[in-house]
C-alpha positions in Angstrom: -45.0 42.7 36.9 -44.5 39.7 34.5 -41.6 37.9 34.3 -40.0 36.5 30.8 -37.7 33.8 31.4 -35.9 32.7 27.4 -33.4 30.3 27.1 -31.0 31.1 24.6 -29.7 27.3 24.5 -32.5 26.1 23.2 -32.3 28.5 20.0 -29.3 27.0 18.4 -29.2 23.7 16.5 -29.1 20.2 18.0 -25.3 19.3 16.6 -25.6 15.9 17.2 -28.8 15.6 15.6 -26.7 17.6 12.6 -23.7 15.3 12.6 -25.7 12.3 12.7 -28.3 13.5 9.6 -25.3 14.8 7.9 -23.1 10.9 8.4 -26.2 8.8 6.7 -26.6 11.1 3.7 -22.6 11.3 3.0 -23.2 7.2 3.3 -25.9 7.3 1.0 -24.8 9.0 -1.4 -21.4 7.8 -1.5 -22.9 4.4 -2.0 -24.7 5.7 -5.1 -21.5 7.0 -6.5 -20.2 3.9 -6.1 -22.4 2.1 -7.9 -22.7 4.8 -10.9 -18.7 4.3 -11.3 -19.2 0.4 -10.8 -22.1 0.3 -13.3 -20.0 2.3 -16.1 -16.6 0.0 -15.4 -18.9 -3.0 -15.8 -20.5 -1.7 -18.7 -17.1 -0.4 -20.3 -15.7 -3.9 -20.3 -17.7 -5.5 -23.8 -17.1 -9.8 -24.3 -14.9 -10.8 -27.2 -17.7 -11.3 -30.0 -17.9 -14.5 -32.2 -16.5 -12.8 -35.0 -13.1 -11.8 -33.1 -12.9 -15.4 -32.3 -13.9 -16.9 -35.6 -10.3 -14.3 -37.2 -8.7 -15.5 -34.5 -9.9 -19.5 -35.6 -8.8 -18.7 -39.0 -6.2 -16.5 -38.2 -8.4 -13.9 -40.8 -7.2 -10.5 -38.5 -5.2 -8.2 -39.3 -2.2 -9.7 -39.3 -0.2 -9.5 -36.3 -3.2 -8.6 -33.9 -4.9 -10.8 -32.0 -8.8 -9.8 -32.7 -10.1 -10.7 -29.3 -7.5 -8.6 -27.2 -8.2 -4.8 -26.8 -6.2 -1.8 -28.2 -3.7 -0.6 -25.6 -5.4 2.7 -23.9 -9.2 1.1 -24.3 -10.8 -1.0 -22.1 -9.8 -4.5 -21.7 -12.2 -7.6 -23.5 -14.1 -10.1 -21.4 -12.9 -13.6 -22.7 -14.9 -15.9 -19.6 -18.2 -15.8 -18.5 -19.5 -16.0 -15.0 -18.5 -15.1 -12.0 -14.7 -15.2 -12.6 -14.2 -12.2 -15.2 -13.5 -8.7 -15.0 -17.2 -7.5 -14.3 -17.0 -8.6 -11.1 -16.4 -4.9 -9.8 -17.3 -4.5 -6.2 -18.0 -1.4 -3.9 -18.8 -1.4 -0.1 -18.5 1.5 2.4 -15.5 1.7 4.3 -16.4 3.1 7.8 -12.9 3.9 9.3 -12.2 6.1 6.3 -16.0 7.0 5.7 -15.3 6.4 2.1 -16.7 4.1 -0.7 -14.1 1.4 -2.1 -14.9 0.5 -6.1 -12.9 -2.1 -7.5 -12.6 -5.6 -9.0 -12.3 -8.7 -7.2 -8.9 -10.0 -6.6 -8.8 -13.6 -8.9 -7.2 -15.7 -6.2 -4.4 -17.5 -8.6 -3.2 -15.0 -10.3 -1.1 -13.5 -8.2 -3.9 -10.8 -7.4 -1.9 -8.3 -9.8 -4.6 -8.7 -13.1 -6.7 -6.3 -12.5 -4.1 -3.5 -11.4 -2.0 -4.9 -14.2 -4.7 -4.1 -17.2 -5.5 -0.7 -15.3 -2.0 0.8 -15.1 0.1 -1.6 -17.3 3.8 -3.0 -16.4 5.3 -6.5 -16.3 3.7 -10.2 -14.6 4.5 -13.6 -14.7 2.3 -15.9 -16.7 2.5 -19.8 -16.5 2.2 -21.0 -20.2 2.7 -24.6 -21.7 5.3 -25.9 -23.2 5.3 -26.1 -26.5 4.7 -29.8 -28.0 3.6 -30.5 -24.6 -0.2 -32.2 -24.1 -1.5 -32.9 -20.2 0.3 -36.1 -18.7 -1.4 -39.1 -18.0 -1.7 -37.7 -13.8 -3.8 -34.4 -15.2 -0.7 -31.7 -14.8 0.7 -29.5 -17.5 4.4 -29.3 -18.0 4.6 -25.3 -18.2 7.1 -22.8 -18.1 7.0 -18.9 -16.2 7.2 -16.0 -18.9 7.7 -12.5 -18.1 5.3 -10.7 -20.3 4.6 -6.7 -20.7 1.1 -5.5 -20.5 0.1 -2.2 -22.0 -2.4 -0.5 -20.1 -5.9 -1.0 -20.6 -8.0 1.5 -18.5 -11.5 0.9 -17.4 -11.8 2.0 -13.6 -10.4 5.6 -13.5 -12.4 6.6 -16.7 -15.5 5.5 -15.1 -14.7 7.9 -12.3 -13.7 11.0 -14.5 -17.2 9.9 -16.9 -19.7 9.6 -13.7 -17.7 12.8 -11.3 -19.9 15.1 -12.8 -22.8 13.8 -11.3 -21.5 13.7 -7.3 -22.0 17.8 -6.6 -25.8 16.7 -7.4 -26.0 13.6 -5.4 -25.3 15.5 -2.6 -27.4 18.6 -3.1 -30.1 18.6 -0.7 -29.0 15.2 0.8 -29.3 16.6 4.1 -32.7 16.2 5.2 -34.4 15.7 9.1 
């Protein structure tokens, strides 16, 4: 008589294995997400153009609107270049949340409120000069603190809504051994 031993243990799935495949594909392609939605914000935000800032020279515009600053509801303008502007839009894996973070760099003397400022509009304080005033002699500026009201000027959360239909196939067939 012959003897068949089975062992139904070794039928089912390794779940570690699972959890572990299934971890470094939602990583993955999170982080390509985040870069879709970071390349779109990035690509959203156009420089002012030489012929805003020749009307603005010449005062040419239409009068009463500044050339080089956006319409409220669109995007905002890029008015520096280099490392200190708006396209400095940033994304990194957050691991305690297992979630990707998109968003801009904080600009450390502003008060770290431009960007959220521009994206959902409201009130900030801006330093400006005094008028009649030139720099003194020791390099300062005499200025004053205005309270000014900023429109809001989108540019993150319609790079989500553009690049969301693209996630469900990111992660179609992401799971792999």
């Amino acid at each position: 008589m012959t003897m068949v031993t089975w062992k139904i243990v070794d039928q089912f799935f390794d779940r570690a294995l699972v959890v572990k495949a299934v971890n470094k594909a939602k990583k993955r392609e999170c982080s390509k997400a985040g870069a879709f939605i970071r390349r779109t914000a990035r690509r959203s935000i156009k420089p002012v153009g030489k012929r805003a800032r020749k009307a603005k020279r010449n005062r040419t515009g239409i009068s009463g609107i500044d050339p080089t600053v956006s319409r409220p509801g669109q995007p905002p303008r890029m008015h520096t270049v280099g490392a200190r502007n708006l396209r400095t839009i940033l994304f990194g894996w957050d691991a305690a949340r297992e979630s990707v973070v998109i968003g801009p760099v904080k600009f450390p003397r502003s008060g770290n409120a431009v960007p959220s400022l521009l994206e959902y509009g409201g009130s900030g304080k801006v330093r400006k000069l005094k008028r009649g005033q030139r720099r003194r002699k020791n390099g300062r500026l005499k200025t004053r603190t205005v309270t000014v009201r900023y429109a809001p000027r989108p540019y993150m959360n319609p790079a989500l809504v553009k690049e969301a239909p693209k996630f469900p196939a990111l992660f179609r067939n992401s799971v792999s051994r």
